[in-house]
C-alpha positions in Angstrom: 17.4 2.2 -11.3 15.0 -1.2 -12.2 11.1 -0.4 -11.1 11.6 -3.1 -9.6 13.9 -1.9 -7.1 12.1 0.8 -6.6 9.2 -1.2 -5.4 10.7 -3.2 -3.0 12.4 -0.3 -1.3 9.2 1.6 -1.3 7.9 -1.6 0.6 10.3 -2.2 2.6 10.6 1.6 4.1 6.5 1.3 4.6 7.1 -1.9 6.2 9.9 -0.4 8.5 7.9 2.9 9.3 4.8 0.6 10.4 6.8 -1.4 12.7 8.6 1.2 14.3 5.9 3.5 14.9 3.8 0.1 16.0 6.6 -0.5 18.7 6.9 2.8 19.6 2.7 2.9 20.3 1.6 5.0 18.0 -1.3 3.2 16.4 -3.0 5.6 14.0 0.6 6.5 12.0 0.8 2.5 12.0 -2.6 1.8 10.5 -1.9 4.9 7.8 1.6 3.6 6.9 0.1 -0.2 6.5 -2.9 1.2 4.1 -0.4 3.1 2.1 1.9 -0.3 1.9 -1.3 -2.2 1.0 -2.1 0.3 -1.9 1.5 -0.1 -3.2 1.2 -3.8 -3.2 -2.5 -4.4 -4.9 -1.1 -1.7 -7.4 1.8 -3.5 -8.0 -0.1 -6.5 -8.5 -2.5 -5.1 -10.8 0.1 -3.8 -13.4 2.2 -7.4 -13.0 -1.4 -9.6 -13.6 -2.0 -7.0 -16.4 1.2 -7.3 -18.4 0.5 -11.7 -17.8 -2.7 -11.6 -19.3 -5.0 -12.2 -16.1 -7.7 -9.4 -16.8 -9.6 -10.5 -14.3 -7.7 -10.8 -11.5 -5.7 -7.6 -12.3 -9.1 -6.0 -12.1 -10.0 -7.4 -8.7 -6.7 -6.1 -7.8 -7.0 -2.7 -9.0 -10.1 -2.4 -7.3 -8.7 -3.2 -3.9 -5.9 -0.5 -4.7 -8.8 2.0 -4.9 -10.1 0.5 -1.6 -7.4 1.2 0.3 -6.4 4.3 -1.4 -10.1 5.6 0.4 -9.1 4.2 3.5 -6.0 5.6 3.4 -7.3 9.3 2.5 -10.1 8.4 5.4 -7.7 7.7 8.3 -5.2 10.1 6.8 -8.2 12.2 7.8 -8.7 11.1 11.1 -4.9 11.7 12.1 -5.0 15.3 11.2 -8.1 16.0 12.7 
């Protein structure tokens, strides 16, 4: 199967979780599934503006990757506890 497809059904599941779990009023599941998609996407990015050339920007993107990965290990964190 294309990585591509791949991708976008990775996204789209996060983006489906995070909605349901937002209507059903669960906030902190819907905050932790919305990091994760965010961590997906700025990675994706990063490895799309590196294969174009953009250094730069695909280094601003990998570092807001790792800035949500944190966040996502830090209310994963929460949750549990």
């Amino acid at each position: 199967m294309n990585s591509k497809w791949i991708q976008g059904i990775a996204m789209a599941a996060l983006s489906v979780a995070a909605l349901v779990f937002l209507i059903m009023g669960n906030l902190e599941i819907t905050v932790l599934f919305m990091t994760l998609l965010f961590v997906l996407t700025n990675s994706f990015r990063y490895r799309q503006m590196k294969a174009q050339g953009m250094d730069r920007e695909a280094k601003w993107m990998r570092g807001m990757a790792i800035i949500f990965a944190v966040l996502f290990v830090i209310v994963l964190i929460t949750v549990i506890v």
